[in-house]
N, C-alpha and C positions, 0 to 999 in steps of 0.2 A: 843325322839330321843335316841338312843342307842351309850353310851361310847366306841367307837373304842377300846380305852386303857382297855377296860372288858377285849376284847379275847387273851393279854397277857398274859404271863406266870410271874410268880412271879422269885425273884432269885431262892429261897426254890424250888417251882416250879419242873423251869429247873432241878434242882440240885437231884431232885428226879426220872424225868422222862430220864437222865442220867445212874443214878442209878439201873432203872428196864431195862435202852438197856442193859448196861454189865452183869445182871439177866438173860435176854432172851437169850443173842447171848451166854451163855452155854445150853440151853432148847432144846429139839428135839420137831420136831413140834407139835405133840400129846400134852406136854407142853407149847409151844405159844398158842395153839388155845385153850385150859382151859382155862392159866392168860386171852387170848380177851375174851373168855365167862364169867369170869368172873365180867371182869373190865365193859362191855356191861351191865349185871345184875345190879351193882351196880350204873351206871348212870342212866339206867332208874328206877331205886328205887329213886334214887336223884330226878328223873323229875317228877316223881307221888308226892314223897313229896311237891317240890314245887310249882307242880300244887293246889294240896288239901290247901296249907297253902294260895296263891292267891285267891282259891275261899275261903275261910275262912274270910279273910279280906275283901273281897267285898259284903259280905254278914251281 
């Protein structure tokens, strides 16, 4: 069963994704849609890691 309390935010967290609104809301959107493409790239980097490291352990 899956921890509810996973898909909160940490304080740090919050206190970052804070930090990159007052980032964005100076950005023209040419600039928002990079920082999403970028931020996009890098979780699904995160999800291939932690797919390969799951099947690593199960194997």
């Amino acid at each position: 069963m899956i921890n509810q309390n996973a898909f909160e935010l940490s304080m740090e967290q919050q206190f970052q994704l804070h930090c990159l609104q007052q980032e964005f809301q100076s950005l023209d959107r040419d600039g928002v849609v990079e920082q999403l493409l970028d931020a996009m790239q890098q979780i699904m980097g995160r999800d291939n890691l932690i797919r390969d490291l799951m099947k690593k352990s199960l194997s």
